[in-house]
Predicted model as a PDB file, atoms N, CA, C, CB and O in Angstrom, pLDDT in the B-factor column:
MODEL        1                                                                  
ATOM      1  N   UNK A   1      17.463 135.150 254.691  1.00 94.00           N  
ATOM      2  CA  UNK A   1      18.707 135.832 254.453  1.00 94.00           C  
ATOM      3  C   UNK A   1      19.591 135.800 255.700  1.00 94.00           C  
ATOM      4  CB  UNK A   1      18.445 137.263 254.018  1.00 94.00           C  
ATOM      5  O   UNK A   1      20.776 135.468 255.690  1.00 94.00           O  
ATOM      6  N   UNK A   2      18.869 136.192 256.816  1.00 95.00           N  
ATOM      7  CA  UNK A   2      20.092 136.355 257.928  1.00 95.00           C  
ATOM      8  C   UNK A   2      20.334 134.590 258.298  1.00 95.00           C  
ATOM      9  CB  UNK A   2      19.478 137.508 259.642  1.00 95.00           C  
ATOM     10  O   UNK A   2      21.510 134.337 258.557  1.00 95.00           O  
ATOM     11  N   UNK A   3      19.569 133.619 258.339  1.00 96.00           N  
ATOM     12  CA  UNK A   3      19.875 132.332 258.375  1.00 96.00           C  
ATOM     13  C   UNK A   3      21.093 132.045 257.692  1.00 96.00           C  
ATOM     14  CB  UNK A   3      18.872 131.608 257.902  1.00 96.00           C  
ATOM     15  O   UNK A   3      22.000 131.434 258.258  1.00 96.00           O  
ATOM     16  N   UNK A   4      21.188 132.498 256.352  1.00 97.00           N  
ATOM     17  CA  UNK A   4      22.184 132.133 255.559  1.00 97.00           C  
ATOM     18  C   UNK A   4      23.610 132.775 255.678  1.00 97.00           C  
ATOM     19  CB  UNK A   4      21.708 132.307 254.369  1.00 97.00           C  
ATOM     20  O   UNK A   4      24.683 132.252 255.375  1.00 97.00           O  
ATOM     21  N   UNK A   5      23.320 134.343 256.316  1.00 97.00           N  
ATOM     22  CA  UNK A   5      24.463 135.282 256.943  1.00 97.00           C  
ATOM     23  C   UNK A   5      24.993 134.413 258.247  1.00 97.00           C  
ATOM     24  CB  UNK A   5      23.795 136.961 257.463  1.00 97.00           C  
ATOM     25  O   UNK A   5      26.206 134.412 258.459  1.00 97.00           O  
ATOM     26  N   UNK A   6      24.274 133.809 258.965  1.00 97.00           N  
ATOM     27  CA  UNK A   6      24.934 133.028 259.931  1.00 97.00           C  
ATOM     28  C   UNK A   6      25.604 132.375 259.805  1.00 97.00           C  
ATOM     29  CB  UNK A   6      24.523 132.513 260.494  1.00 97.00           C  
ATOM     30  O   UNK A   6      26.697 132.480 260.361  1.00 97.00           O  
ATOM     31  N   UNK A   7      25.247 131.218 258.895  1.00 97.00           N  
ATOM     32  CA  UNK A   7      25.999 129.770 258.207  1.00 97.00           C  
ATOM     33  C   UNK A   7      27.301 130.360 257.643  1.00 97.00           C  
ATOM     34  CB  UNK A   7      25.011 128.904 256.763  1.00 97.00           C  
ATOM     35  O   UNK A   7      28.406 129.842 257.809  1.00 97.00           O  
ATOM     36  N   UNK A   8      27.087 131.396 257.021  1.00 97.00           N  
ATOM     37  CA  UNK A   8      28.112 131.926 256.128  1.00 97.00           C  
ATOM     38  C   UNK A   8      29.594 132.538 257.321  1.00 97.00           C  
ATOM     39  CB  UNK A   8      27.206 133.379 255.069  1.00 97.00           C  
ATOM     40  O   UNK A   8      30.815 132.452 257.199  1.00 97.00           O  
ATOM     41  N   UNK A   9      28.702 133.136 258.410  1.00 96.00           N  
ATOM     42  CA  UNK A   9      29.512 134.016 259.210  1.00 96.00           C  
ATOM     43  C   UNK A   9      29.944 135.027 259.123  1.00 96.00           C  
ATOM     44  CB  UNK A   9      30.255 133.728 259.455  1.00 96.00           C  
ATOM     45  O   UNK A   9      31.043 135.369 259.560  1.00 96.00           O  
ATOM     46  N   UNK A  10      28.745 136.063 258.232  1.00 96.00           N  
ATOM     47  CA  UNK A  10      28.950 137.237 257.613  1.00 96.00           C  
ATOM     48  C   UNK A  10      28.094 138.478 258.290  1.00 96.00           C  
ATOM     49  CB  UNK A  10      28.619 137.005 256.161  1.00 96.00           C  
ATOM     50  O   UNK A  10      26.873 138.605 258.382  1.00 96.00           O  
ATOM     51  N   UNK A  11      28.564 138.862 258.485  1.00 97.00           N  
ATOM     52  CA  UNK A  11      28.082 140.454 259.736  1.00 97.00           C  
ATOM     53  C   UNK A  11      26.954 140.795 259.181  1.00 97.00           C  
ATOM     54  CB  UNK A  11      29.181 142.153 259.797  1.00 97.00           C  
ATOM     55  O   UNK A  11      26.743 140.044 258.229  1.00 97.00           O  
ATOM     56  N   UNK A  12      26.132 141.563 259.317  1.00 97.00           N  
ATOM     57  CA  UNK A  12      24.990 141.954 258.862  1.00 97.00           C  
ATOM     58  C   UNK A  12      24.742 143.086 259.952  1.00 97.00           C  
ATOM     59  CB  UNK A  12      23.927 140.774 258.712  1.00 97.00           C  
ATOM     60  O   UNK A  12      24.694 142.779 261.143  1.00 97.00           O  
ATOM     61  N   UNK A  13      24.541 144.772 259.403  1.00 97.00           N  
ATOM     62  CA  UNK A  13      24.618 145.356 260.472  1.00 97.00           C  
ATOM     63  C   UNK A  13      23.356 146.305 260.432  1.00 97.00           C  
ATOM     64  CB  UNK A  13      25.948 145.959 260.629  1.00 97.00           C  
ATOM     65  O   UNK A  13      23.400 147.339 259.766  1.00 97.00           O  
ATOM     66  N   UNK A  14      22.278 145.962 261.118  1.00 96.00           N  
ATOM     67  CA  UNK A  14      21.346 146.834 261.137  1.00 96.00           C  
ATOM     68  C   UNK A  14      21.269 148.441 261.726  1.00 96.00           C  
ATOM     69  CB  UNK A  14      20.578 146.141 261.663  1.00 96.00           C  
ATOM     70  O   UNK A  14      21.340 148.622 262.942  1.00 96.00           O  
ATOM     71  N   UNK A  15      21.196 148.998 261.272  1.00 96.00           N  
ATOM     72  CA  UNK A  15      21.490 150.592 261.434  1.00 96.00           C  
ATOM     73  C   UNK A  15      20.257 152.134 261.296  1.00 96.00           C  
ATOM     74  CB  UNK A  15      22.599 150.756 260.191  1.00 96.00           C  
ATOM     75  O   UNK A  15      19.735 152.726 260.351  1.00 96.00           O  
ATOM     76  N   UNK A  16      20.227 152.271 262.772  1.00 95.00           N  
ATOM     77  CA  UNK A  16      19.249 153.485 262.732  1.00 95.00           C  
ATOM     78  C   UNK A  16      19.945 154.538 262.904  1.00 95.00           C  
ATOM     79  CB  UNK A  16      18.171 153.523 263.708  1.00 95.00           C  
ATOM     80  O   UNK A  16      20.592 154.655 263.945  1.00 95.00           O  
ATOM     81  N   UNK A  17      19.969 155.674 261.782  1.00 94.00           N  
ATOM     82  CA  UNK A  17      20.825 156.847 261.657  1.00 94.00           C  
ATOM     83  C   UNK A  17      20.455 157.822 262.885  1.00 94.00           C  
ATOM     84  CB  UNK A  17      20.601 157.572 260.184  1.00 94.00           C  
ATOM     85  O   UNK A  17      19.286 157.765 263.266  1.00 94.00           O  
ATOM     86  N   UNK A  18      21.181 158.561 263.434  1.00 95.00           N  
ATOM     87  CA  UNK A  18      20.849 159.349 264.228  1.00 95.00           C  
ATOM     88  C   UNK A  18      20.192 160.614 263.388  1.00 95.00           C  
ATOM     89  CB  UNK A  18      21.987 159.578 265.076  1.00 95.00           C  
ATOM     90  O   UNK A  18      20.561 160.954 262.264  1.00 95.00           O  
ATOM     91  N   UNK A  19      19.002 161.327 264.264  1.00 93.00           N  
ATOM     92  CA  UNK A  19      18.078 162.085 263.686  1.00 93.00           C  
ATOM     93  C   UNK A  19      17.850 163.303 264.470  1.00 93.00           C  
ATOM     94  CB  UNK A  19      16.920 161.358 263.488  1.00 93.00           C  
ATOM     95  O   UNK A  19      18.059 163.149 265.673  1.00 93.00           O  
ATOM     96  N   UNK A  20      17.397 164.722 264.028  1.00 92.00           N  
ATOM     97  CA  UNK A  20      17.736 165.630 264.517  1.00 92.00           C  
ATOM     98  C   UNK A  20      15.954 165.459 265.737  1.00 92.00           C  
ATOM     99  CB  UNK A  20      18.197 166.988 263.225  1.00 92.00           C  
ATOM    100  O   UNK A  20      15.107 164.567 265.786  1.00 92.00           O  
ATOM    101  N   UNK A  21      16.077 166.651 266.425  1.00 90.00           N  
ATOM    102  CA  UNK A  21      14.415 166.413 267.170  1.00 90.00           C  
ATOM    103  C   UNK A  21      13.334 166.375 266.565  1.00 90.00           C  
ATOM    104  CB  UNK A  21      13.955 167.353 268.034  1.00 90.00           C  
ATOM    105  O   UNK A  21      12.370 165.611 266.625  1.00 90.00           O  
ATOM    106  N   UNK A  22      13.675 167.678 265.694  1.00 90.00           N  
ATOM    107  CA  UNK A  22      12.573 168.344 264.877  1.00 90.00           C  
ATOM    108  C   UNK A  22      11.740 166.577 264.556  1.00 90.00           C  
ATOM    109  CB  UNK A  22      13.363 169.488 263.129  1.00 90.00           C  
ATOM    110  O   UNK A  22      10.630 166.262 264.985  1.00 90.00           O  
ATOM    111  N   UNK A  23      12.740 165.601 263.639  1.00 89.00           N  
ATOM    112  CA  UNK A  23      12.667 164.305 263.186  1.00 89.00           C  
ATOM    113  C   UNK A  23      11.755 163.634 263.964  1.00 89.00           C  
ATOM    114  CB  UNK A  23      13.884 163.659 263.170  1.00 89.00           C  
ATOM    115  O   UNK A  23      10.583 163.410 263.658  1.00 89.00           O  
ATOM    116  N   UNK A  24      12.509 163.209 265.320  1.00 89.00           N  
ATOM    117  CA  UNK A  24      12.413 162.863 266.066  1.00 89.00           C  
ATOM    118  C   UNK A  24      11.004 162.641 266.469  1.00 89.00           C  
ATOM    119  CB  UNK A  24      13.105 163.375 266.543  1.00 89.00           C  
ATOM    120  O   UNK A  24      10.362 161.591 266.480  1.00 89.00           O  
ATOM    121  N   UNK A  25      10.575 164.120 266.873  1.00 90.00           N  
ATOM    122  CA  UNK A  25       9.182 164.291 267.367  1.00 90.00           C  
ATOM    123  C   UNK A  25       8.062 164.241 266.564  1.00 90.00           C  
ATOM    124  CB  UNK A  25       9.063 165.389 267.930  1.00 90.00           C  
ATOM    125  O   UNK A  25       6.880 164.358 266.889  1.00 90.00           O  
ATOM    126  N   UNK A  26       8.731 163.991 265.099  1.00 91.00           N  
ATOM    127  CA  UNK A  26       7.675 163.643 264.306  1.00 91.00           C  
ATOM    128  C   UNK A  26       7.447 162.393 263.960  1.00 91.00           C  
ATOM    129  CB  UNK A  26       7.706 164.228 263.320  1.00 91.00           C  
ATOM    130  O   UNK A  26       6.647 162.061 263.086  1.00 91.00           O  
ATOM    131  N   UNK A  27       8.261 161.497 264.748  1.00 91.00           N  
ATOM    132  CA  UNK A  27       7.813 159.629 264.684  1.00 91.00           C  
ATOM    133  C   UNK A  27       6.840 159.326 265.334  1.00 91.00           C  
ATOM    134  CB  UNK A  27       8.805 158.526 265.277  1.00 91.00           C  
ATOM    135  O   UNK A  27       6.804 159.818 266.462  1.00 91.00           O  
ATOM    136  N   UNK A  28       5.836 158.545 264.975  1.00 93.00           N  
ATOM    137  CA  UNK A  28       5.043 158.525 266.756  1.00 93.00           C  
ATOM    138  C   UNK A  28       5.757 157.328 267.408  1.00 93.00           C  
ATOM    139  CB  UNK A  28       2.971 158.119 266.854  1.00 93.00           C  
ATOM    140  O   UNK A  28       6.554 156.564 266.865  1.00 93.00           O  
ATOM    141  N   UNK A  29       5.350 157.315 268.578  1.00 92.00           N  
ATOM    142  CA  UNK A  29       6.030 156.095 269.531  1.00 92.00           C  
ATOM    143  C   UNK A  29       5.206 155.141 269.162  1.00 92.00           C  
ATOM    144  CB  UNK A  29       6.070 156.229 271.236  1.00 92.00           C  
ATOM    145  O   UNK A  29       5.432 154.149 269.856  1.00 92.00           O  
ATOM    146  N   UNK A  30       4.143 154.910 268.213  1.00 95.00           N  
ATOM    147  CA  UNK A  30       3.989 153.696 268.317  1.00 95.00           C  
ATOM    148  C   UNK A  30       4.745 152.983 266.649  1.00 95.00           C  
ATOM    149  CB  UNK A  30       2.270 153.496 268.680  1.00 95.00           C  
ATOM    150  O   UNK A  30       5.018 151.825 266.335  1.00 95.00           O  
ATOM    151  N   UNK A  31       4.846 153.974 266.078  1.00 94.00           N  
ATOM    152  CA  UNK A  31       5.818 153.392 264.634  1.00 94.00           C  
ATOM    153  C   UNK A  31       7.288 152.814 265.659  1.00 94.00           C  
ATOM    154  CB  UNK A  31       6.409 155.190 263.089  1.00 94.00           C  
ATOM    155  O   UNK A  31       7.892 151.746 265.762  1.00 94.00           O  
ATOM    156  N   UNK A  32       7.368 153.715 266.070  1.00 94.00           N  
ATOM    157  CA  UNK A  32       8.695 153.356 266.753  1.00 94.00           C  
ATOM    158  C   UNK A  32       8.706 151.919 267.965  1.00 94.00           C  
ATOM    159  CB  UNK A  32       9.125 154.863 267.595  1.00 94.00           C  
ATOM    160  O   UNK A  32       9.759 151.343 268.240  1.00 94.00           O  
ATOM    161  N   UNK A  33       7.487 151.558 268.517  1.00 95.00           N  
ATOM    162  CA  UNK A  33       7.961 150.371 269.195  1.00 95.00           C  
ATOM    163  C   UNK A  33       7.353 149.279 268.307  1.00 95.00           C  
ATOM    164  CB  UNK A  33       7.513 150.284 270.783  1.00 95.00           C  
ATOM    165  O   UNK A  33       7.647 148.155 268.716  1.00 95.00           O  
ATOM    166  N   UNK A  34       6.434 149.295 266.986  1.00 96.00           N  
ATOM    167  CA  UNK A  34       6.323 148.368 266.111  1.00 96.00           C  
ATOM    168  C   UNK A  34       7.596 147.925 265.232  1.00 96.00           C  
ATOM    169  CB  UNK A  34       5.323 148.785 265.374  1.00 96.00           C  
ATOM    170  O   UNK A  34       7.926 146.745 265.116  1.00 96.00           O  
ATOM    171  N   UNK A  35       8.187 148.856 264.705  1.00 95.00           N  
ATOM    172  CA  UNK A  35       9.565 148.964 264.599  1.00 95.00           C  
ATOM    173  C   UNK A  35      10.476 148.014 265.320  1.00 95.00           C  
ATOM    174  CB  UNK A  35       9.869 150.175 264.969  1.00 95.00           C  
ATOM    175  O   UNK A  35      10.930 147.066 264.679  1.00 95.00           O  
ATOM    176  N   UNK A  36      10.906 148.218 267.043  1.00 96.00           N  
ATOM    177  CA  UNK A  36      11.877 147.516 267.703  1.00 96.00           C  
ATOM    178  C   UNK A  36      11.254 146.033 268.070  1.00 96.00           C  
ATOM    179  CB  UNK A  36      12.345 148.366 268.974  1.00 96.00           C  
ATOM    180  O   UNK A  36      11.950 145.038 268.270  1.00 96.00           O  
ATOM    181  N   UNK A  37       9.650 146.074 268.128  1.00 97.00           N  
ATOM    182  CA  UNK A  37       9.494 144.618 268.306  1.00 97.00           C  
ATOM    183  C   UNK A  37       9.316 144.074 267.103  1.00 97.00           C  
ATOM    184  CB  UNK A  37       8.424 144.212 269.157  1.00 97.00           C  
ATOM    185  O   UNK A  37       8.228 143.511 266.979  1.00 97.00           O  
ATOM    186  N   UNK A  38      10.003 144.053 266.198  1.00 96.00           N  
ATOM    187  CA  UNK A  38      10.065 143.370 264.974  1.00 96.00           C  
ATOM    188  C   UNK A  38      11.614 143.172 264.845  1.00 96.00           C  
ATOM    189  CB  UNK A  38       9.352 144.190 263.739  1.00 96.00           C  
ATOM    190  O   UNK A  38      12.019 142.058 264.514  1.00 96.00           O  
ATOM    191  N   UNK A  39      12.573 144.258 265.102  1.00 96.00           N  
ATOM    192  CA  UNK A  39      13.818 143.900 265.072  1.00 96.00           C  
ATOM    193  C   UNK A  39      14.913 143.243 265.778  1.00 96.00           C  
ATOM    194  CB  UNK A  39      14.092 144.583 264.920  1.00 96.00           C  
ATOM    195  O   UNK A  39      15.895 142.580 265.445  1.00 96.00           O  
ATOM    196  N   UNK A  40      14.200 143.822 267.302  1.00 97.00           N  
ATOM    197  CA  UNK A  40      14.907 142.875 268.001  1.00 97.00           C  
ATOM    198  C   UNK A  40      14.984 141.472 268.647  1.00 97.00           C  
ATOM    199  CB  UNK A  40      15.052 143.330 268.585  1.00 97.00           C  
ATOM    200  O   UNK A  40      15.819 140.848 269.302  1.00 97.00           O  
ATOM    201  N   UNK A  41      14.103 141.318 268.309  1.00 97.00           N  
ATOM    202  CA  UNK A  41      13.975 139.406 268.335  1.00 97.00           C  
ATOM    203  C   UNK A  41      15.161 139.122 267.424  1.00 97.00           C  
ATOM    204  CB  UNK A  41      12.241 138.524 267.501  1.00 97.00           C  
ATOM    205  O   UNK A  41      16.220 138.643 267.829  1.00 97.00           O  
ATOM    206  N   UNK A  42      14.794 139.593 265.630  1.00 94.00           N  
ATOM    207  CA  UNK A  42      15.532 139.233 264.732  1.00 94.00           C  
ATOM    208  C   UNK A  42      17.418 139.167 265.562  1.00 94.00           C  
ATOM    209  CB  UNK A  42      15.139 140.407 263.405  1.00 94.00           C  
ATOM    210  O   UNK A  42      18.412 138.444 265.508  1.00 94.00           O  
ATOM    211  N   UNK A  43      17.106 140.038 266.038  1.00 96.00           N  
ATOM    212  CA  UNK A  43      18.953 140.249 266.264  1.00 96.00           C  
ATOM    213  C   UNK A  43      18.876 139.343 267.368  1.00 96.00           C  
ATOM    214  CB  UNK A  43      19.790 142.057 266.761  1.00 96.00           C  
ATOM    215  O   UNK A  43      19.321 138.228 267.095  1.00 96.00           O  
ATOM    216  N   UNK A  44      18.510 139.464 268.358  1.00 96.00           N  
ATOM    217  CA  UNK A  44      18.613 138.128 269.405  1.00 96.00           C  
ATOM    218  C   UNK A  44      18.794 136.749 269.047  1.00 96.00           C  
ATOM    219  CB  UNK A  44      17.455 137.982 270.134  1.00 96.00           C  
ATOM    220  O   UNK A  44      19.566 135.972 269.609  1.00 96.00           O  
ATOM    221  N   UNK A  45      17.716 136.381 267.668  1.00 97.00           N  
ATOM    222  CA  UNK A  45      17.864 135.465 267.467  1.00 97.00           C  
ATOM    223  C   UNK A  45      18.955 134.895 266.218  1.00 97.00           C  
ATOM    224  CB  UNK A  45      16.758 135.274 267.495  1.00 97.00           C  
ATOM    225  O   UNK A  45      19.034 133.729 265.832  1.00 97.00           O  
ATOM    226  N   UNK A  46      19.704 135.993 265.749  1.00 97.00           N  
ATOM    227  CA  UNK A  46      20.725 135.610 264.548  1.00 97.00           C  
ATOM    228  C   UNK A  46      22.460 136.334 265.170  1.00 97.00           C  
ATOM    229  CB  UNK A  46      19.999 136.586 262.712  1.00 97.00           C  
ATOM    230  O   UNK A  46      22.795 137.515 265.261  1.00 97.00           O  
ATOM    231  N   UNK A  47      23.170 135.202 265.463  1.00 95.00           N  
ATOM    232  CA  UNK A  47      24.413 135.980 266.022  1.00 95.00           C  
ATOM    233  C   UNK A  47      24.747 137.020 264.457  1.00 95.00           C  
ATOM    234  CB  UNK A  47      25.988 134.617 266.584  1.00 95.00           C  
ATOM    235  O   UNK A  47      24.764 138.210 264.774  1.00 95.00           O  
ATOM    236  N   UNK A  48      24.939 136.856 263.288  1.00 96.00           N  
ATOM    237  CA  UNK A  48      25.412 137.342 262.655  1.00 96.00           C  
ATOM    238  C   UNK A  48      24.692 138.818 262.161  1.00 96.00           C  
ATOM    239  CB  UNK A  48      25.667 136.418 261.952  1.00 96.00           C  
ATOM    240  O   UNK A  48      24.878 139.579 261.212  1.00 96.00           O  
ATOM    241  N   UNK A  49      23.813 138.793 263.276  1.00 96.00           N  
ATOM    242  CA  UNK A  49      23.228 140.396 263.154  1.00 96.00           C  
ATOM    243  C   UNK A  49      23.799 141.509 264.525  1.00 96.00           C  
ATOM    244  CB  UNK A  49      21.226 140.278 263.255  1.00 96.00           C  
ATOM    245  O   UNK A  49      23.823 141.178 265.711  1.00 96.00           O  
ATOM    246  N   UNK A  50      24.181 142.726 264.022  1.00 96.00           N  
ATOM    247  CA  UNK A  50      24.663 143.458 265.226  1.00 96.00           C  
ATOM    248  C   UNK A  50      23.512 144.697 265.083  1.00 96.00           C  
ATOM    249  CB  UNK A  50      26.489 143.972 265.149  1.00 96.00           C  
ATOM    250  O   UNK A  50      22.805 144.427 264.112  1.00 96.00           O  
ATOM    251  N   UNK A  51      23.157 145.756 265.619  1.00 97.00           N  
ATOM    252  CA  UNK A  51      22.667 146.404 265.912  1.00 97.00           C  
ATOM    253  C   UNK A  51      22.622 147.974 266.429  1.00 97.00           C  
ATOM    254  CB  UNK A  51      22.486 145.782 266.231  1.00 97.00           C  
ATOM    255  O   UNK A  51      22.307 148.389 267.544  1.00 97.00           O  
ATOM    256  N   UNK A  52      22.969 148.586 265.459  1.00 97.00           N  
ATOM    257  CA  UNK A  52      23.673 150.127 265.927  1.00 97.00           C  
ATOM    258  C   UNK A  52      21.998 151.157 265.902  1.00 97.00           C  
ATOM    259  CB  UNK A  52      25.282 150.892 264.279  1.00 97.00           C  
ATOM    260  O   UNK A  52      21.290 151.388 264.922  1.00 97.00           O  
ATOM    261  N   UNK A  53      21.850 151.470 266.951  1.00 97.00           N  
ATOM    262  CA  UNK A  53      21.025 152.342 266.809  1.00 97.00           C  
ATOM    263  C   UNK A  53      20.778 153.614 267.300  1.00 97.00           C  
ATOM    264  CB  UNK A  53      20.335 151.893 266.949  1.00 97.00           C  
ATOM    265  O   UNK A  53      20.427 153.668 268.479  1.00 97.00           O  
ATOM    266  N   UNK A  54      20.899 154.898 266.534  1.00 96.00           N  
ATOM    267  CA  UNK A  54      21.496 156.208 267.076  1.00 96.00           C  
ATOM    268  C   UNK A  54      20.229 157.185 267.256  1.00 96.00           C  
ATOM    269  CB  UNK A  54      22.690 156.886 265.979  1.00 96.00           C  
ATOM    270  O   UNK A  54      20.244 158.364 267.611  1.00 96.00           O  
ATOM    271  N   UNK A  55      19.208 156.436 266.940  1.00 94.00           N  
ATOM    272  CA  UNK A  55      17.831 157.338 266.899  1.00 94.00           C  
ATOM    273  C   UNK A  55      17.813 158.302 267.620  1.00 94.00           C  
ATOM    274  CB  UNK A  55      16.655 156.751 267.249  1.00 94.00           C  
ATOM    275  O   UNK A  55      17.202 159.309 267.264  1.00 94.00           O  
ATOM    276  N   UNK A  56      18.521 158.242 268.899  1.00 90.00           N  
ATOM    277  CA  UNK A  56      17.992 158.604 270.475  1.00 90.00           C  
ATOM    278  C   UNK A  56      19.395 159.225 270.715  1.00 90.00           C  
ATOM    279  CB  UNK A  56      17.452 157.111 271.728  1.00 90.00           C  
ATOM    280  O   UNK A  56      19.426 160.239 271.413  1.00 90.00           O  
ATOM    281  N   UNK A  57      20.572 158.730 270.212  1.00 93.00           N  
ATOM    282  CA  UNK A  57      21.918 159.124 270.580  1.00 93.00           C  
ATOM    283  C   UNK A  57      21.912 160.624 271.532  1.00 93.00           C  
ATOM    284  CB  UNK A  57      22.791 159.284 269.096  1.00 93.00           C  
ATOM    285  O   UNK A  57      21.276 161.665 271.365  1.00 93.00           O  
ATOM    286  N   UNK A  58      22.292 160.470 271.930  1.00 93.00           N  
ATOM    287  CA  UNK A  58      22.787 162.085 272.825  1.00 93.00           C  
ATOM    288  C   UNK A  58      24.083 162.941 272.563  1.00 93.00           C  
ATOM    289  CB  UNK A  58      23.059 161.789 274.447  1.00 93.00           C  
ATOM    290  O   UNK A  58      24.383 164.044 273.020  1.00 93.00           O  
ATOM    291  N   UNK A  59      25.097 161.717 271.276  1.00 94.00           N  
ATOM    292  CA  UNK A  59      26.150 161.891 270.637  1.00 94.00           C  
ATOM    293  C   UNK A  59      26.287 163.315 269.629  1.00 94.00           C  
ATOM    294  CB  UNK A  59      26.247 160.652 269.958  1.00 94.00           C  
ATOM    295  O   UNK A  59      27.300 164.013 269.588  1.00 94.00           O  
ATOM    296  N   UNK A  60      24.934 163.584 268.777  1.00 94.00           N  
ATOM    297  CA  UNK A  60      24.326 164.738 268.189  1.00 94.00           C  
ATOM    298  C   UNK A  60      23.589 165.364 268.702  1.00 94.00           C  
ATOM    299  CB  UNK A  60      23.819 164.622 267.303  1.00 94.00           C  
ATOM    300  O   UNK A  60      22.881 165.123 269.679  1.00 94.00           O  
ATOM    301  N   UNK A  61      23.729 166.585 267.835  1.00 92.00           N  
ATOM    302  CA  UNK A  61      22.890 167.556 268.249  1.00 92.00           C  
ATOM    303  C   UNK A  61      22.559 168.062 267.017  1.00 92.00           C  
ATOM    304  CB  UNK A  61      23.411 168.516 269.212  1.00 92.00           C  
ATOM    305  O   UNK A  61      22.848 167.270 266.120  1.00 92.00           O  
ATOM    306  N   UNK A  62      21.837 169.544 266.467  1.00 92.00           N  
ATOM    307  CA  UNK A  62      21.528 170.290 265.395  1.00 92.00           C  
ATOM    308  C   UNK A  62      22.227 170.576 264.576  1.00 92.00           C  
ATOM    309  CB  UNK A  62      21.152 171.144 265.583  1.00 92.00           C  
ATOM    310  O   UNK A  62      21.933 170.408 263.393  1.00 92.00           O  
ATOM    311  N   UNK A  63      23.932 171.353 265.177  1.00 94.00           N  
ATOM    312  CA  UNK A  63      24.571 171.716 264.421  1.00 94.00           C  
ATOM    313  C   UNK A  63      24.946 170.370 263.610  1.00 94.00           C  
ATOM    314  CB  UNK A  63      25.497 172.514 265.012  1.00 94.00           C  
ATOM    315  O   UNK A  63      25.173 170.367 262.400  1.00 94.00           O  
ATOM    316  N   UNK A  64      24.981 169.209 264.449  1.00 95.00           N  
ATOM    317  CA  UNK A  64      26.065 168.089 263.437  1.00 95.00           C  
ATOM    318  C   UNK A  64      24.672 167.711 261.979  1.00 95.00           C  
ATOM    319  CB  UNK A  64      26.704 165.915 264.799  1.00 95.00           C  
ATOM    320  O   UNK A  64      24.681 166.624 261.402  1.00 95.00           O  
ATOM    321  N   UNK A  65      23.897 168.533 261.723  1.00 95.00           N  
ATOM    322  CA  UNK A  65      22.775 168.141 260.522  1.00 95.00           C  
ATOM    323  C   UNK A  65      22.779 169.466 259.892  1.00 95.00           C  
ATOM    324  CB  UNK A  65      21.064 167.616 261.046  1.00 95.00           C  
ATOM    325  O   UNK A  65      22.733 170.554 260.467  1.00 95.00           O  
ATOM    326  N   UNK A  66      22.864 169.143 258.170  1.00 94.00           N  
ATOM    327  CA  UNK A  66      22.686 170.003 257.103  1.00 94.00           C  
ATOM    328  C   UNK A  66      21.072 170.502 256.635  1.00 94.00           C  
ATOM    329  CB  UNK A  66      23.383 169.267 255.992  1.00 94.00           C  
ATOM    330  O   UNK A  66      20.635 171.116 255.662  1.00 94.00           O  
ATOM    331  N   UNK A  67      20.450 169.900 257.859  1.00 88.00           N  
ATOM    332  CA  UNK A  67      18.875 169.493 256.975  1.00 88.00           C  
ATOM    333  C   UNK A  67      17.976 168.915 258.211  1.00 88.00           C  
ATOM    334  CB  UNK A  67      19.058 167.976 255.486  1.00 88.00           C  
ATOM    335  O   UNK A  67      18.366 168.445 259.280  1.00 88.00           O  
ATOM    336  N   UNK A  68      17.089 169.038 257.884  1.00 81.00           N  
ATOM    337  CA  UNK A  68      16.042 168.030 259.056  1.00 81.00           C  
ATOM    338  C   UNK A  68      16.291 166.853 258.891  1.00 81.00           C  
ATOM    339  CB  UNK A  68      14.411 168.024 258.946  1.00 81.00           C  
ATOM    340  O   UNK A  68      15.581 166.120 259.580  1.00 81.00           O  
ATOM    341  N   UNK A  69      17.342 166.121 257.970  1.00 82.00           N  
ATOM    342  CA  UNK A  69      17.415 164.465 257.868  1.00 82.00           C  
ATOM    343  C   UNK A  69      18.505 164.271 258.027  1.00 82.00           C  
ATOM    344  CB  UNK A  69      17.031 163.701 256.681  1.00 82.00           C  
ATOM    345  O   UNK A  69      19.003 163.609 258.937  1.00 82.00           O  
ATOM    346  N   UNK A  70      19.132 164.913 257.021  1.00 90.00           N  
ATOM    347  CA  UNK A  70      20.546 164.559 256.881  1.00 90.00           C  
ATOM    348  C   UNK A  70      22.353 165.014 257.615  1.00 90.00           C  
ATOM    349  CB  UNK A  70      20.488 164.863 255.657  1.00 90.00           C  
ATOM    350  O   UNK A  70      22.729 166.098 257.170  1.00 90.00           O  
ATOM    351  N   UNK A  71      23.026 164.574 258.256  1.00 93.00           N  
ATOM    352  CA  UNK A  71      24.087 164.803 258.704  1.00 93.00           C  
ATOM    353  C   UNK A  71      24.828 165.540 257.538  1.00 93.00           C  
ATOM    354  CB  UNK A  71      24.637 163.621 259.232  1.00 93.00           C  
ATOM    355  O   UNK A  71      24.721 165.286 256.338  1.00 93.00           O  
ATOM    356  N   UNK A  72      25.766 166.710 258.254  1.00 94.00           N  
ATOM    357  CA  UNK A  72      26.578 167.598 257.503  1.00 94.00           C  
ATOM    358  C   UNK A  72      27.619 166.532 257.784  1.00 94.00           C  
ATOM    359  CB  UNK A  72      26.798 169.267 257.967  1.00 94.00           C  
ATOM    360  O   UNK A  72      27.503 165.536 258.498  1.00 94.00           O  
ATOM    361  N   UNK A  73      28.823 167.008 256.967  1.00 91.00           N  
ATOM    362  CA  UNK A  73      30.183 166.888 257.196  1.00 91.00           C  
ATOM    363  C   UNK A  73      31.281 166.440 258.088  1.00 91.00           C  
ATOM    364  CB  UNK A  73      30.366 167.622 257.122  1.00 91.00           C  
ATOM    365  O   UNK A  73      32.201 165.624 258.034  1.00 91.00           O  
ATOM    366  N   UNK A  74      30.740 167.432 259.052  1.00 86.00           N  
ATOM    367  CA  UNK A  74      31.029 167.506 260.664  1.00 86.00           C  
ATOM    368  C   UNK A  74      31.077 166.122 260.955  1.00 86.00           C  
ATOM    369  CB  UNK A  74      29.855 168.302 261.658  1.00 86.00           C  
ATOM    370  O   UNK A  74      31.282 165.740 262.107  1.00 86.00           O  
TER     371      UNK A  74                                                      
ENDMDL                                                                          
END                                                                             
């Protein structure tokens, strides 16, 4: 698929939502670096992949979440 997003020249945007701590501290670090060494090769190796990832952001905090998952409004 992303081979063909290349040829094509079509964005492809991989996306980790930002997550509250509570979340957070319930990933273990090793889901989480099986996770990035699987993805980021992929993006290194396909220009037509970009890479937003807010897991960690410092951008949120508690109030900006309705829920242990999900972002309010705000």
């Amino acid at each position: 698929f992303l081979t063909q997003m290349d040829r094509e020249k079509r964005r492809v945007i991989l996306f980790v939502p930002p997550v509250t701590d509570f979340y957070r501290d319930a990933v273990s670090r090793e889901m989480q670096d099986s996770y990035y060494q699987l993805v980021l090769p992929l993006v290194k190796q396909h220009p037509s992949c970009v890479f937003v990832d807010l897991f960690d952001s410092p951008q949120f905090d508690r109030s900006d979440f309705q829920d242990y998952d999900h972002l309010n409004q705000k």
